[in-house]
Structure formats: C-alpha cells, structure tokens
VEXMARTOR-332649 format. One record per atom (N, C-alpha, C, O): x, y, z; residue number from 1. Coordinates in nm, 3 decimals. Layout:
N
<site east="X" north="Y" up="Z" n="NUM"/>
...
This chain:
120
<site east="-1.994" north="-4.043" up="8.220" n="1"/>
<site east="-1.922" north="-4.048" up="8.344" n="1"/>
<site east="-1.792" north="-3.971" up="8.328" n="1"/>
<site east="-1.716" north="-3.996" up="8.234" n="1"/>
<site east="-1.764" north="-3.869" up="8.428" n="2"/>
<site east="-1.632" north="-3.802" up="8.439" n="2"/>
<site east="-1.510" north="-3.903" up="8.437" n="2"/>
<site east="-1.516" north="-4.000" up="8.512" n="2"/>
<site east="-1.429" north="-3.890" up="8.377" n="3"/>
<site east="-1.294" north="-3.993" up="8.424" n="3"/>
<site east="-1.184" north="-3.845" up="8.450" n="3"/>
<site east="-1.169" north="-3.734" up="8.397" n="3"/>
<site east="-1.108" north="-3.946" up="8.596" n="4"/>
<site east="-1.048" north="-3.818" up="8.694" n="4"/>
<site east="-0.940" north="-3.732" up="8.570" n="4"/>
<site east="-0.946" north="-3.628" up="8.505" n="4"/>
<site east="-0.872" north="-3.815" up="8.581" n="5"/>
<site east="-0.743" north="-3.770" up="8.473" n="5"/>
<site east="-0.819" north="-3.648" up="8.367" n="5"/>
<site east="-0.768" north="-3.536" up="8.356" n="5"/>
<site east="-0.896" north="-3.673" up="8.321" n="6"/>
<site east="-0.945" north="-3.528" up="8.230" n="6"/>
<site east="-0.999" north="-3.448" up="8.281" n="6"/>
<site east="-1.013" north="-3.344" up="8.215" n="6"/>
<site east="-1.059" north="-3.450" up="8.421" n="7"/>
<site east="-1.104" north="-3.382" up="8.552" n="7"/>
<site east="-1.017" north="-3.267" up="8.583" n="7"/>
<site east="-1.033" north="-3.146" up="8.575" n="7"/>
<site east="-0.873" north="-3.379" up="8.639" n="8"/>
<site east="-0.774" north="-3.278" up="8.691" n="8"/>
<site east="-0.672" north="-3.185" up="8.542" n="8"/>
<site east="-0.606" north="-3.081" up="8.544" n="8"/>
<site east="-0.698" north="-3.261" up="8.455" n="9"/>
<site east="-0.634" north="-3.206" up="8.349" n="9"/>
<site east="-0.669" north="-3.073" up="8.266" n="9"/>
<site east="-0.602" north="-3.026" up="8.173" n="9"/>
<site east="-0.827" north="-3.006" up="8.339" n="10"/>
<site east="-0.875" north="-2.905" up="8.254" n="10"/>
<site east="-0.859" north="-2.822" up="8.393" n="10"/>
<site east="-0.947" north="-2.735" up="8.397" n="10"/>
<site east="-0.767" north="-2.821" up="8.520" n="11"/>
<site east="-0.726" north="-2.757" up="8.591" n="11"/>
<site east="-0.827" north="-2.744" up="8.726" n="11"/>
<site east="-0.874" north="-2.641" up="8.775" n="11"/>
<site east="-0.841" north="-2.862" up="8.762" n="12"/>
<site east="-0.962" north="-2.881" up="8.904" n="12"/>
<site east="-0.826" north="-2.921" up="8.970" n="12"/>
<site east="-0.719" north="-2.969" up="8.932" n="12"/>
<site east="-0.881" north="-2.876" up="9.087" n="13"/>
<site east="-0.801" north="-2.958" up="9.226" n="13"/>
<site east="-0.809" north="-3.097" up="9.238" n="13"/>
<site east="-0.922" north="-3.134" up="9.208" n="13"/>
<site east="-0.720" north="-3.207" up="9.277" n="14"/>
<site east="-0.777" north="-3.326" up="9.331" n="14"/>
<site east="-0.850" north="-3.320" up="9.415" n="14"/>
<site east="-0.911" north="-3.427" up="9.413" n="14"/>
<site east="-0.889" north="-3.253" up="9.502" n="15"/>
<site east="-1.040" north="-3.241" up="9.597" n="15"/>
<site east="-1.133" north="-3.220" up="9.525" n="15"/>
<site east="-1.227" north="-3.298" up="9.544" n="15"/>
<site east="-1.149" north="-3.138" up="9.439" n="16"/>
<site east="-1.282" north="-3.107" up="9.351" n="16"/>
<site east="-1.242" north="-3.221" up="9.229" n="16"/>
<site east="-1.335" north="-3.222" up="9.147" n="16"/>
<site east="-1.140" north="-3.313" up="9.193" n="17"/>
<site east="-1.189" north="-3.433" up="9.110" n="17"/>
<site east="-1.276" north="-3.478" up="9.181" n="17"/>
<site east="-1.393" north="-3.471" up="9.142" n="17"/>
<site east="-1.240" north="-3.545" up="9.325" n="18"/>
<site east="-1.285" north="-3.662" up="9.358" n="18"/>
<site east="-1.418" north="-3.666" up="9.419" n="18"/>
<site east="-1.470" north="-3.771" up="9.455" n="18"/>
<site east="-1.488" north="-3.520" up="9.434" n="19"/>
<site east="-1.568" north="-3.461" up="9.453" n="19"/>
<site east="-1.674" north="-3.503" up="9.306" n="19"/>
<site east="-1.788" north="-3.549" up="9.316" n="19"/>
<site east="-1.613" north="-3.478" up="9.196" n="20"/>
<site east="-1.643" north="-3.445" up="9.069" n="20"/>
<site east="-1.720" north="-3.615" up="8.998" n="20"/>
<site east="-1.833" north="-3.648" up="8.961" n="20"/>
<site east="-1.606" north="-3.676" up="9.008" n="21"/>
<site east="-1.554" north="-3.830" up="9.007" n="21"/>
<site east="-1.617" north="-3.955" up="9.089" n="21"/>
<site east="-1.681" north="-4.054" up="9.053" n="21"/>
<site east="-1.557" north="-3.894" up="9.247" n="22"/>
<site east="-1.615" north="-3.991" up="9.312" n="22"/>
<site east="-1.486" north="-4.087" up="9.348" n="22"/>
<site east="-1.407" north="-4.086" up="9.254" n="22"/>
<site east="-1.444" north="-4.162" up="9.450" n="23"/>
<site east="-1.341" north="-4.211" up="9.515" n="23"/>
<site east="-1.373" north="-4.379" up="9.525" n="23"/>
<site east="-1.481" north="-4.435" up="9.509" n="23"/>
<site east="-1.263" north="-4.429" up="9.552" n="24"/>
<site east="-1.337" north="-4.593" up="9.555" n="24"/>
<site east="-1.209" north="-4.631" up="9.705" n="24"/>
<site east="-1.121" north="-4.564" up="9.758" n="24"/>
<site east="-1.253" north="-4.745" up="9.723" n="25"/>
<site east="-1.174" north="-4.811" up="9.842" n="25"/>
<site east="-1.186" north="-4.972" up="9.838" n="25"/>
<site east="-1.291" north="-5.037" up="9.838" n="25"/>
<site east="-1.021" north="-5.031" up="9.833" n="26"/>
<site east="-1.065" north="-5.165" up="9.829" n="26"/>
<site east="-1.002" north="-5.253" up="9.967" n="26"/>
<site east="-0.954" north="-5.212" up="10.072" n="26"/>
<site east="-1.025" north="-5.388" up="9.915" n="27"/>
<site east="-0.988" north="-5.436" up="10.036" n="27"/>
<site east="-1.089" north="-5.431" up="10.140" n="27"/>
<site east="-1.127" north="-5.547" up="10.153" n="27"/>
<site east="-1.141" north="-5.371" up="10.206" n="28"/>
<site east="-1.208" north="-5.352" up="10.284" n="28"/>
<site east="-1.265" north="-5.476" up="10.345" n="28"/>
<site east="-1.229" north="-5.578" up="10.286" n="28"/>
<site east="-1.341" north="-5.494" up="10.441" n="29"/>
<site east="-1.355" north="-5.581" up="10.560" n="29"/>
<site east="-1.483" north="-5.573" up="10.641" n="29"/>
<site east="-1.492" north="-5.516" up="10.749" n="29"/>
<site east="-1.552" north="-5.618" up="10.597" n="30"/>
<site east="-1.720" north="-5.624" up="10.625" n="30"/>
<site east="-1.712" north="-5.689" up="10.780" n="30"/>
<site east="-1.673" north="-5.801" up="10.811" n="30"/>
<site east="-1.772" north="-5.561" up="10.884" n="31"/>
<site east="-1.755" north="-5.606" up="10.999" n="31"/>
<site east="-1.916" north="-5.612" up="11.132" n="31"/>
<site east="-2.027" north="-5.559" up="11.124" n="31"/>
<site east="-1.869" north="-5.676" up="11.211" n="32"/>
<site east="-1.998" north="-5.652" up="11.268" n="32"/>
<site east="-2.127" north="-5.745" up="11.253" n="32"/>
<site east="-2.109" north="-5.851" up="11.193" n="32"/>
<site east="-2.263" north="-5.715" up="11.305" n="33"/>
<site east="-2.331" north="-5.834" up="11.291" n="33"/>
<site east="-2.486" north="-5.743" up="11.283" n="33"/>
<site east="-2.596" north="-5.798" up="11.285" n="33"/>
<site east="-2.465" north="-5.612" up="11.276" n="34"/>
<site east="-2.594" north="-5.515" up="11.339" n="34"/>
<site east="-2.554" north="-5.415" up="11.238" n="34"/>
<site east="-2.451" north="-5.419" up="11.171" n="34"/>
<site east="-2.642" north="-5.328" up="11.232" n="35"/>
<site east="-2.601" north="-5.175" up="11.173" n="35"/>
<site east="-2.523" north="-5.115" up="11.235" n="35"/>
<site east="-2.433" north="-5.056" up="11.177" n="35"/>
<site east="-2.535" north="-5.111" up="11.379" n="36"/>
<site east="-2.408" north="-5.029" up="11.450" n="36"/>
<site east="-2.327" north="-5.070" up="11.492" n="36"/>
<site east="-2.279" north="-5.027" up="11.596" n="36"/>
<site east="-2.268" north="-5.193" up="11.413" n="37"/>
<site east="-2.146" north="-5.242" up="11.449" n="37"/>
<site east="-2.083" north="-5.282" up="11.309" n="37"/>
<site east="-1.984" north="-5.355" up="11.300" n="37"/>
<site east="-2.151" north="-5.225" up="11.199" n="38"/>
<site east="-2.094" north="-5.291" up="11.085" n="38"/>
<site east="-2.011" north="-5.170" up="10.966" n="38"/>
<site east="-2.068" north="-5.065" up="10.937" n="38"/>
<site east="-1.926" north="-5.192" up="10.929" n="39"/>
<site east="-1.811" north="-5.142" up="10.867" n="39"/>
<site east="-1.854" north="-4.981" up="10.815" n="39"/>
<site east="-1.890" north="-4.994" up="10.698" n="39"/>
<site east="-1.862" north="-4.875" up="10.844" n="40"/>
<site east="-1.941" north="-4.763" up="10.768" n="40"/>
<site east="-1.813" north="-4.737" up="10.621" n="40"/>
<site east="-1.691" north="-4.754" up="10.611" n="40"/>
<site east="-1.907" north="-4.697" up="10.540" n="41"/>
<site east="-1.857" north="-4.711" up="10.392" n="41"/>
<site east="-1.835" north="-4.546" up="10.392" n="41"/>
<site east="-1.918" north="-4.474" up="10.448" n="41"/>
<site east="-1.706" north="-4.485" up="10.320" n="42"/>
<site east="-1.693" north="-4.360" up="10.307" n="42"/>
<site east="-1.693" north="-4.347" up="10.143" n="42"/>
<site east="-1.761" north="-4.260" up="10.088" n="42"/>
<site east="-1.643" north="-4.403" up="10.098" n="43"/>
<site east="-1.645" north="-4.396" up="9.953" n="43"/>
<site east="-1.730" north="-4.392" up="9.841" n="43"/>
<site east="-1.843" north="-4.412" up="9.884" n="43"/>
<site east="-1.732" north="-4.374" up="9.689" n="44"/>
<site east="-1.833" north="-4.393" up="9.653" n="44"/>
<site east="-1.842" north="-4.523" up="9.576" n="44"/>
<site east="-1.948" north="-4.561" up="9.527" n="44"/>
<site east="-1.698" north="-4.611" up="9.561" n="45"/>
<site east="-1.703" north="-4.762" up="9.513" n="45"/>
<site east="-1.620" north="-4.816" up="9.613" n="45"/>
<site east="-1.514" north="-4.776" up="9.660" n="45"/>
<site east="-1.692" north="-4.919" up="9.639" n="46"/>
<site east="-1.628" north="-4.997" up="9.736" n="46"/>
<site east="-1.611" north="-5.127" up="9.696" n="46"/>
<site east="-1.663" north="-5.177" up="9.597" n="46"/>
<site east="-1.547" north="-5.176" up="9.763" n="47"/>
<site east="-1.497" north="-5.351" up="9.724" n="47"/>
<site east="-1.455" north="-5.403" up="9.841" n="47"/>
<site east="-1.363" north="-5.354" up="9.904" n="47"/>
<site east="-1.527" north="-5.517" up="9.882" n="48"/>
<site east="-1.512" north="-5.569" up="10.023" n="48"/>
<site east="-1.406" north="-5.713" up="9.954" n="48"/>
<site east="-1.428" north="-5.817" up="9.893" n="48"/>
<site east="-1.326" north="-5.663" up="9.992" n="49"/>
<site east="-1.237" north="-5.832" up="9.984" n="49"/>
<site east="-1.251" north="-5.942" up="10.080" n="49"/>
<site east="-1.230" north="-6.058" up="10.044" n="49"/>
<site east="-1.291" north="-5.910" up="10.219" n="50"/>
<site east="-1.317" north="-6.015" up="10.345" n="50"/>
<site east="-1.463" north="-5.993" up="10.428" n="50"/>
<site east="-1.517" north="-5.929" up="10.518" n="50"/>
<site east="-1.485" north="-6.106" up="10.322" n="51"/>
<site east="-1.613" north="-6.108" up="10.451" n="51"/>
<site east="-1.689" north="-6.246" up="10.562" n="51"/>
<site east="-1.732" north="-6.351" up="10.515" n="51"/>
<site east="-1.689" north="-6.226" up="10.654" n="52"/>
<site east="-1.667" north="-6.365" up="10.715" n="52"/>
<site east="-1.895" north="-6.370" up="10.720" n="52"/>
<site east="-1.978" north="-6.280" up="10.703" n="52"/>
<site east="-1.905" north="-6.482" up="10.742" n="53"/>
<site east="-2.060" north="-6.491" up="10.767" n="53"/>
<site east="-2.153" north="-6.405" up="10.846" n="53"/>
<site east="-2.087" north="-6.389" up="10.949" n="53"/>
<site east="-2.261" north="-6.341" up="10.862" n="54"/>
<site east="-2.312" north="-6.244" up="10.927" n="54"/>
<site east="-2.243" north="-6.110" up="10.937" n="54"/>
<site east="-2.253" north="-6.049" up="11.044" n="54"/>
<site east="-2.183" north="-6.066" up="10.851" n="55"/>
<site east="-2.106" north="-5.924" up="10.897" n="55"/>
<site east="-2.145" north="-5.816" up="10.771" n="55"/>
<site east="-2.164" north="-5.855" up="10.655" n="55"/>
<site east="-2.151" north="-5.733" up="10.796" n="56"/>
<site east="-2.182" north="-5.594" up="10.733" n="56"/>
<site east="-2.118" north="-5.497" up="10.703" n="56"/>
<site east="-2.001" north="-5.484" up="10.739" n="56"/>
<site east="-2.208" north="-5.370" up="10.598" n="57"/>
<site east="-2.126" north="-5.285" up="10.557" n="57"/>
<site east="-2.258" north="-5.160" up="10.578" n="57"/>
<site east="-2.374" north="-5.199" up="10.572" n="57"/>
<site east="-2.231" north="-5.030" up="10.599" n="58"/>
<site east="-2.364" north="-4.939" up="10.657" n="58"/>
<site east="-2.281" north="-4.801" up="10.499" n="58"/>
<site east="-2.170" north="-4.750" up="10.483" n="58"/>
<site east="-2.408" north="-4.796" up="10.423" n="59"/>
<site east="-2.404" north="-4.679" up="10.363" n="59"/>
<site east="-2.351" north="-4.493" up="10.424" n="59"/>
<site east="-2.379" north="-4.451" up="10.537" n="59"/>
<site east="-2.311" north="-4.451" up="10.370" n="60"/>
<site east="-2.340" north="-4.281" up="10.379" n="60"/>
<site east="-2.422" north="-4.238" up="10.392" n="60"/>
<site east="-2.507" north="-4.274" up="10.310" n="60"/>
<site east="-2.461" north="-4.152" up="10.475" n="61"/>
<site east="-2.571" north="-4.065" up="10.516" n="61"/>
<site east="-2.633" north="-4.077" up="10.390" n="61"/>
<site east="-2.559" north="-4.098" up="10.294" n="61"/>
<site east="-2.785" north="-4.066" up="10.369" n="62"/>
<site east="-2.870" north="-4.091" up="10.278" n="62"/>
<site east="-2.925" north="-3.907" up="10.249" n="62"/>
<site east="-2.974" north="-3.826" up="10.327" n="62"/>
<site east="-2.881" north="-3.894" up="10.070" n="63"/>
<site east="-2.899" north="-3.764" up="10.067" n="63"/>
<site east="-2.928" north="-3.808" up="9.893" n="63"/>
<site east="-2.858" north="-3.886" up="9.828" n="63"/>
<site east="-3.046" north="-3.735" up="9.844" n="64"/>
<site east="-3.123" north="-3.774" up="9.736" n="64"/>
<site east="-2.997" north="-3.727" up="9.614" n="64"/>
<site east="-2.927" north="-3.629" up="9.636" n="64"/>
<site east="-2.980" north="-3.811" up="9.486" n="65"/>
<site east="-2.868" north="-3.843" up="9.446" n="65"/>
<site east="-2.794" north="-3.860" up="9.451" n="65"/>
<site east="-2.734" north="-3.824" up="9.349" n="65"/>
<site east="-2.697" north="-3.934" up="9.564" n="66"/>
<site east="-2.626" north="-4.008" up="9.572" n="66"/>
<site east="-2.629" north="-4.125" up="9.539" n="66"/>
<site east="-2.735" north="-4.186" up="9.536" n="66"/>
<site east="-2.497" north="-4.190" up="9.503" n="67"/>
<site east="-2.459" north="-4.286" up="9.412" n="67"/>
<site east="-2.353" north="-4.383" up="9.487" n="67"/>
<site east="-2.239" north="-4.336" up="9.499" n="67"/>
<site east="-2.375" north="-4.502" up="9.535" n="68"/>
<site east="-2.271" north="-4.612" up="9.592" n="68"/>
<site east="-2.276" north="-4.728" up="9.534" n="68"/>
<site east="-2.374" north="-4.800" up="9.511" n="68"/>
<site east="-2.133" north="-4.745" up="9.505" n="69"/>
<site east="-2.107" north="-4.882" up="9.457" n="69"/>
<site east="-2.065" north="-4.986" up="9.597" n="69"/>
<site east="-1.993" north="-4.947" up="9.689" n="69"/>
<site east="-2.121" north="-5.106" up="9.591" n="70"/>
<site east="-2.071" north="-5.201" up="9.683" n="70"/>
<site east="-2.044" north="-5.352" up="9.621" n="70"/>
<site east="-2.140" north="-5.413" up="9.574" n="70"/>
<site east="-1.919" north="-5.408" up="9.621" n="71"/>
<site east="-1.910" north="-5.527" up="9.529" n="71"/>
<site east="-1.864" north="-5.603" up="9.659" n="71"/>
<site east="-1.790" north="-5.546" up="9.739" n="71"/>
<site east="-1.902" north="-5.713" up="9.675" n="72"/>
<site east="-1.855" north="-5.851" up="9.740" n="72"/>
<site east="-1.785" north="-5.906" up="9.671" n="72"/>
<site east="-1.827" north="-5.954" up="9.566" n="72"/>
<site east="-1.650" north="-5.916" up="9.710" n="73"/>
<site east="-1.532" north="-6.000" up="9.664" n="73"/>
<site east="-1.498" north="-6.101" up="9.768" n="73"/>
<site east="-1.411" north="-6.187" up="9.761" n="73"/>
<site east="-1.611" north="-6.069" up="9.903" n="74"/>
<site east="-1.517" north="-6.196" up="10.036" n="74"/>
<site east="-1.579" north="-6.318" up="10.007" n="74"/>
<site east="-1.606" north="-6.322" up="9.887" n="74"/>
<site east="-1.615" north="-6.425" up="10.072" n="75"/>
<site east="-1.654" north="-6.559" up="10.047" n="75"/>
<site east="-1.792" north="-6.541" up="10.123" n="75"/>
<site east="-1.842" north="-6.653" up="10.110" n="75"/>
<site east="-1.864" north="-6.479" up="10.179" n="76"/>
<site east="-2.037" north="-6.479" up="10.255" n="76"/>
<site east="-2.072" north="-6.361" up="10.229" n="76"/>
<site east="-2.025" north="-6.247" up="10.221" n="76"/>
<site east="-2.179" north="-6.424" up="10.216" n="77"/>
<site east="-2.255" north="-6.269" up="10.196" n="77"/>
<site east="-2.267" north="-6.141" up="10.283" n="77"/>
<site east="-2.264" north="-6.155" up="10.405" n="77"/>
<site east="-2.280" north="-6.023" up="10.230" n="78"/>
<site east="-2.297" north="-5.932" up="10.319" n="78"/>
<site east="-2.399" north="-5.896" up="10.321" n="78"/>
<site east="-2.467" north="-5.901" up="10.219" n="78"/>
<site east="-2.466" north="-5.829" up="10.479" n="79"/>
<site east="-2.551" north="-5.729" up="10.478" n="79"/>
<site east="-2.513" north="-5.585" up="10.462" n="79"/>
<site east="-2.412" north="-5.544" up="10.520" n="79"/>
<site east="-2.602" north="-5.486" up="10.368" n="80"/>
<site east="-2.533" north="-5.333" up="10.353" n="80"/>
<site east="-2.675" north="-5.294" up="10.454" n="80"/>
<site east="-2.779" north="-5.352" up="10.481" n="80"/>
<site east="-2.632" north="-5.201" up="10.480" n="81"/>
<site east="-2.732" north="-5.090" up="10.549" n="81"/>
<site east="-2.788" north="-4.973" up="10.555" n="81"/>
<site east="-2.712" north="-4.877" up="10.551" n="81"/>
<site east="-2.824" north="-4.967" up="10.558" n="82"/>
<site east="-2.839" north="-4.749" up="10.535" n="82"/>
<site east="-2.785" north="-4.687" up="10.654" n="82"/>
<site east="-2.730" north="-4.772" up="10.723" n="82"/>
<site east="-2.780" north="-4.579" up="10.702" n="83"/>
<site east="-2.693" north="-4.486" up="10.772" n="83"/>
<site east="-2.742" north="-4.484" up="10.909" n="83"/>
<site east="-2.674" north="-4.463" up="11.010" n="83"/>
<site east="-2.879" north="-4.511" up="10.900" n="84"/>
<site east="-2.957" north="-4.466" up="10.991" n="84"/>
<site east="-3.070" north="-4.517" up="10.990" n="84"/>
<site east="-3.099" north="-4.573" up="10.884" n="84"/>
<site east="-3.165" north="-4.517" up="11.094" n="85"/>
<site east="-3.321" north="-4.646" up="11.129" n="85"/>
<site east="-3.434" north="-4.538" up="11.039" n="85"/>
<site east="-3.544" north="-4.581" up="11.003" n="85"/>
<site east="-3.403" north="-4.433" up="11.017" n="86"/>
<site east="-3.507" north="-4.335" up="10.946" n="86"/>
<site east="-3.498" north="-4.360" up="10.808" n="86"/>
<site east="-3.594" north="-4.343" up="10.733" n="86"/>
<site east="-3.368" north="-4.406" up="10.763" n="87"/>
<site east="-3.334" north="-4.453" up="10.629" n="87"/>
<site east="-3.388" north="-4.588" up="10.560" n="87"/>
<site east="-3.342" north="-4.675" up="10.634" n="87"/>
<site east="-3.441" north="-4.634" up="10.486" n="88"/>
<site east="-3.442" north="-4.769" up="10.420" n="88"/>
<site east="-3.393" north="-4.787" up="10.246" n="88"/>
<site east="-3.358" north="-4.698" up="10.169" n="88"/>
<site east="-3.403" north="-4.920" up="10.222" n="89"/>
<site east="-3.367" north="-4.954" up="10.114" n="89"/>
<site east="-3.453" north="-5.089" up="10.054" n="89"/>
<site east="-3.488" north="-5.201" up="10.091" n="89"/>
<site east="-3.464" north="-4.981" up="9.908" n="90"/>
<site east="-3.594" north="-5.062" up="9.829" n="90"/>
<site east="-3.751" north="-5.094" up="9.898" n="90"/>
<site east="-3.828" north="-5.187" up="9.916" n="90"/>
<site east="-3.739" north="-4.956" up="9.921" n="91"/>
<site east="-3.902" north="-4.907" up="9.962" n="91"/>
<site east="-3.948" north="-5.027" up="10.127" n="91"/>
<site east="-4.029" north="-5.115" up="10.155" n="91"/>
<site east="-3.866" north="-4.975" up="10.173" n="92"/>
<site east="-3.940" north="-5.035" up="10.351" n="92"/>
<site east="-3.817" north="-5.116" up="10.367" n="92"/>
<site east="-3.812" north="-5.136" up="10.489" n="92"/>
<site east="-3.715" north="-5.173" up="10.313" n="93"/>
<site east="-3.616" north="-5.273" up="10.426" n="93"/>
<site east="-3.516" north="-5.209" up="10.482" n="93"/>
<site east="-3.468" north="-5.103" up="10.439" n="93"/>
<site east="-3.466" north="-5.290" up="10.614" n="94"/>
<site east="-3.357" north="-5.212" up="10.715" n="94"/>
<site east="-3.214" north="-5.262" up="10.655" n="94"/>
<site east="-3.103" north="-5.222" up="10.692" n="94"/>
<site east="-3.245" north="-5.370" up="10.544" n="95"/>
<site east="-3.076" north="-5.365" up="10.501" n="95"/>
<site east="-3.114" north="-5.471" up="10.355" n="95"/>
<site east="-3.225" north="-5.499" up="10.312" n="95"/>
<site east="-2.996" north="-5.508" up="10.308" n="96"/>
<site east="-3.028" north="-5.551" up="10.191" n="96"/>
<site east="-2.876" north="-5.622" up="10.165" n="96"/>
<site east="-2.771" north="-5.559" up="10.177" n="96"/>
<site east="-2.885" north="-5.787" up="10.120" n="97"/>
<site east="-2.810" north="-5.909" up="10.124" n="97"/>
<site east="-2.731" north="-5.901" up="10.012" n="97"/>
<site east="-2.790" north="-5.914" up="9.904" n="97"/>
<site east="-2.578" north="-5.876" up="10.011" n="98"/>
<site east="-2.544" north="-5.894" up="9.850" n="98"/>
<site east="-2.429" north="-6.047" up="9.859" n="98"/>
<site east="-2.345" north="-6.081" up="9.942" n="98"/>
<site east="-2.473" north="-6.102" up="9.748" n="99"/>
<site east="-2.422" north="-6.234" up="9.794" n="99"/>
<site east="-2.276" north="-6.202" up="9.727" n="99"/>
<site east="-2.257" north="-6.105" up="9.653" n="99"/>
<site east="-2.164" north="-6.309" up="9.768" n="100"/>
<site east="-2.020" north="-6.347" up="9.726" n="100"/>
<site east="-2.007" north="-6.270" up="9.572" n="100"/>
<site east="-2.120" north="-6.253" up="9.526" n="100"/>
<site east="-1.918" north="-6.228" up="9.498" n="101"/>
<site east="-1.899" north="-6.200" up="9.389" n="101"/>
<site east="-2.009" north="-6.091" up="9.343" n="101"/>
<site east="-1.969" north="-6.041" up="9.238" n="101"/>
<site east="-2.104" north="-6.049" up="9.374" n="102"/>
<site east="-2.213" north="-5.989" up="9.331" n="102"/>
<site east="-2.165" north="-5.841" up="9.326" n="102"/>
<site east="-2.085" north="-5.840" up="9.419" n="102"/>
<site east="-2.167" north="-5.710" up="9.271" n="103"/>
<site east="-2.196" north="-5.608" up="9.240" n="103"/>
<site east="-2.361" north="-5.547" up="9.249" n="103"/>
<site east="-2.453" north="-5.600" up="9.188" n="103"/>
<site east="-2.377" north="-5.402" up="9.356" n="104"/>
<site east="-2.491" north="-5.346" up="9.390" n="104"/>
<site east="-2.474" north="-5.179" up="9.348" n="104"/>
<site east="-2.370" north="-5.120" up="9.379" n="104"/>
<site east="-2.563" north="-5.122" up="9.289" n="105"/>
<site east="-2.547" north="-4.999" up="9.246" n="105"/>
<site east="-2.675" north="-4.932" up="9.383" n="105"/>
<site east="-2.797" north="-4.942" up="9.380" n="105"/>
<site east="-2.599" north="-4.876" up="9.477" n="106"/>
<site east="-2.728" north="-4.816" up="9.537" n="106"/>
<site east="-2.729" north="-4.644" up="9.535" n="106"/>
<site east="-2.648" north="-4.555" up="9.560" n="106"/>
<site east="-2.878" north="-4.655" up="9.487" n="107"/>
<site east="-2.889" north="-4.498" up="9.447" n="107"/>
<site east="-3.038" north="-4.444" up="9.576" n="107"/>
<site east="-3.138" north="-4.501" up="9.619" n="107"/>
<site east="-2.971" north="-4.302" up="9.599" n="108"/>
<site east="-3.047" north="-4.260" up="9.659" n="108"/>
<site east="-3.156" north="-4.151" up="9.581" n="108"/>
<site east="-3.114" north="-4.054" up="9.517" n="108"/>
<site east="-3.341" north="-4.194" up="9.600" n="109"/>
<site east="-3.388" north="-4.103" up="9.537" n="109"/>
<site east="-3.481" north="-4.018" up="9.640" n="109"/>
<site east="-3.583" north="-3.956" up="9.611" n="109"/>
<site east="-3.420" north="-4.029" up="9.770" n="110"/>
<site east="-3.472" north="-3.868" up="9.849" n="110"/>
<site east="-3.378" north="-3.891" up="9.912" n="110"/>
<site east="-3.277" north="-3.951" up="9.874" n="110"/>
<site east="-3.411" north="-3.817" up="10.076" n="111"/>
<site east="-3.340" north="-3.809" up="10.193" n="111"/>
<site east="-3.366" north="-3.929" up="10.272" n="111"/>
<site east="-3.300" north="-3.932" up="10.376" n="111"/>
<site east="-3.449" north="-4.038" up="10.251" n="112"/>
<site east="-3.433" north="-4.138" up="10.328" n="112"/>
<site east="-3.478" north="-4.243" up="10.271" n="112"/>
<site east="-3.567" north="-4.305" up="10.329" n="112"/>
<site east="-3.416" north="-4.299" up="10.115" n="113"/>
<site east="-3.434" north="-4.387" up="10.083" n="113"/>
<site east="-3.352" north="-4.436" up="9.954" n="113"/>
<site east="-3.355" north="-4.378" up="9.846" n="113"/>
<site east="-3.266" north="-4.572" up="9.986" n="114"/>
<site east="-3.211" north="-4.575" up="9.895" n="114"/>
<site east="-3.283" north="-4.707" up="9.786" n="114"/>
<site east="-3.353" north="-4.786" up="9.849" n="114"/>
<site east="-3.272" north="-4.731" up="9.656" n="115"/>
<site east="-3.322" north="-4.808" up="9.574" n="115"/>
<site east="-3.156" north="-4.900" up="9.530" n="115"/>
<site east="-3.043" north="-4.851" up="9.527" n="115"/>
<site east="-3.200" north="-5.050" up="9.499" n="116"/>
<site east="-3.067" north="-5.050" up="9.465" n="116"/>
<site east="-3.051" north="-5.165" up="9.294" n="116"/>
<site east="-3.156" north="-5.189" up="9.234" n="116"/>
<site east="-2.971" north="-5.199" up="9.261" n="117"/>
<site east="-2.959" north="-5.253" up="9.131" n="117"/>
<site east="-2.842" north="-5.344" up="9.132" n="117"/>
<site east="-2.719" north="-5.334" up="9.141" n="117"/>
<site east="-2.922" north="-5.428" up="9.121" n="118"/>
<site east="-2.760" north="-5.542" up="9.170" n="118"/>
<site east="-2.749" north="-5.592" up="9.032" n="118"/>
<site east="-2.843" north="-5.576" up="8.954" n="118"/>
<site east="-2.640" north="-5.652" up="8.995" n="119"/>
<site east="-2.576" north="-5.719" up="8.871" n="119"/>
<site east="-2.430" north="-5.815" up="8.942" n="119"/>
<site east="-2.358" north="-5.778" up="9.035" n="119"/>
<site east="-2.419" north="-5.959" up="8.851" n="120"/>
<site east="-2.369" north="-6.050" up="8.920" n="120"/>
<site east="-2.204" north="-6.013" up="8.861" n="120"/>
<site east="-2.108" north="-6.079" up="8.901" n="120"/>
C-alpha cells in the first residue's frame, strides 16, 4: 500500500497522491431510508460516526477495481448501497447491512458489481 507522505515526497502533486493513495472522510452521517435518499460516499475510507436506525450510505459509481472502505462507528446498523439499480453487491443484492462497530472492504470486480469483506 502507497503511504501519502512518500507519495508526495518523490515529487507528485497532492492531487495525484490522493489519486495514488486514496482519501478517507470521517464523521460522516448515514442518512436516508432508500438508496436515493441515503448519504452518497465520495471517498475511498469512510467512517460513519452517526447513524440513527434505518439510514444509509450509497457507494461510488461502480467501476471494476475499485476499492471502498466503510466502517460503522454510529450505534445501528447501516445499509450501504451501490450507485445505481444496474449495480449489485455480493452477486445479486440491492444493498448490504454493516452492523455498529463493524469494518467492510468493498471491492469492485467489473462495472456492476461489487463483492465485499467485512471484518469486526
């Protein structure tokens, strides 16, 4: 895994680190109750600090190797989603449950499907 600091240190731009690297966002706030109403994720690690019961978080456009982290830090579980109804995750579902405290590695292995790897 790239770490940024030796990224930008062999003379990359911070756009092409984080490009390179990959960006994270915390805090965040799992919203909504549907796919199209629930929090869209820009980053590539995320950390939801608040999440109230029934509310969500919707992946990045689904593009074969891509790589998202999603950790539940709020108190209910979340639903994540994929980007779009053409998209699924773990071969046929429209979203996928990560409970309180849990960590999800979701990887994309085409254009419309992500697989994912959870660890507690």
């Amino acid at each position: 895994m790239a770490i940024p600091s030796r990224v930008l240190s062999s003379g990359n731009s911070p756009l092409s680190t984080i490009s390179i690297c990959g960006d994270g966002a915390t805090g965040l706030t799992a919203t909504g109750s549907t796919a199209s109403d629930a929090l869209q994720l820009s980053a590539c690690y995320n950390s939801i600090g608040t999440a109230a019961a029934s509310t969500g978080v919707k992946l990045p456009p689904t593009e074969a190797g891509a790589m998202v982290v999603v950790y539940n830090g709020g108190a209910s579980t979340v639903a994540v989603y994929p980007f779009n109804t053409s998209s699924t995750i773990n071969a046929g579902a429209t979203s996928l449950s990560v409970t309180a405290t849990t960590r999800v590695l979701f990887v994309a292995t085409s254009a419309t499907t992500w697989v994912s790897i959870a660890g507690a």
